[in-house]
N, C-alpha and C positions, 0 to 999 in steps of 0.2 A: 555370617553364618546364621541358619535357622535350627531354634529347638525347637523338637514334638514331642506332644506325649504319646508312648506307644505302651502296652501291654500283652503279652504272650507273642510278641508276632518273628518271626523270623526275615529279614531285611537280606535281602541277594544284592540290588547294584540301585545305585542315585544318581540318575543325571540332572541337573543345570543348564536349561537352552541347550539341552542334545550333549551337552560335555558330561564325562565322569565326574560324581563329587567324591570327596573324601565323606565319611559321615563313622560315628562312635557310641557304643550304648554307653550312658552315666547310670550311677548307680541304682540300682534297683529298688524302688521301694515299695512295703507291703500292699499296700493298697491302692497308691497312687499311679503307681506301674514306674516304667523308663523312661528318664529322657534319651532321644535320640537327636544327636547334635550331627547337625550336616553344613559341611563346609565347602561354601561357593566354590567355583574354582577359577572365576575370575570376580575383583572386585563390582559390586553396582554402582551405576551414577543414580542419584536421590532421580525417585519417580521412575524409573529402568523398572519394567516387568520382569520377573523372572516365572519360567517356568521349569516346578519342580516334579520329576516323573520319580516313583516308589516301587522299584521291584520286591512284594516281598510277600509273604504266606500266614496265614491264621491258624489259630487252632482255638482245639475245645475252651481254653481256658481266655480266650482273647474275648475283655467284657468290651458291649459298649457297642460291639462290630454287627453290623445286622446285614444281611443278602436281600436283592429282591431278587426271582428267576425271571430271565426275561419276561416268560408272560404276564407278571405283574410289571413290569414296565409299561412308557407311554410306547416306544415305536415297537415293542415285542420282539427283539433280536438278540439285545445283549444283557446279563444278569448287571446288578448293580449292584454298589456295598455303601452304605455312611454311615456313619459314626455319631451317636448319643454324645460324646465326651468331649467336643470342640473347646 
């Protein structure tokens, strides 16, 4: 399983190498935000890449979260979002 920090965001669907995950908000805290606990849905072999895809929505209150619009992008097509709080 992998924990993330998330704050204000609303979480639709997690896949796994293309599979559904199971995933769970932990308790809330004031400032520090939610852990979001996401559960493989097959085990890893040690060194096994995974890749983890995140359906999910922002809002006003979601710190940390910044947009570029594409045109401040390099190839000017697609907006982009990262995160202060790694």
């Amino acid at each position: 399983s992998q924990v993330l920090d998330t704050k204000d965001v609303q979480v639709f669907k997690v896949t796994v190498n293309g599979q559904d995950a199971q995933f769970a908000f932990g308790e809330k805290h004031s400032f520090k935000g939610t852990p979001l606990e996401i559960t493989f849905p097959n085990e890893l072999r040690r060194g096994q890449e995974a890749i983890v895809e995140i359906s999910f929505e922002t809002s006003p209150q979601s710190s940390a979260l910044q947009w570029f619009t594409p045109e401040q992008t390099s190839g000017k097509k697609h907006p982009f979002l990262f995160s202060q709080c790694q």
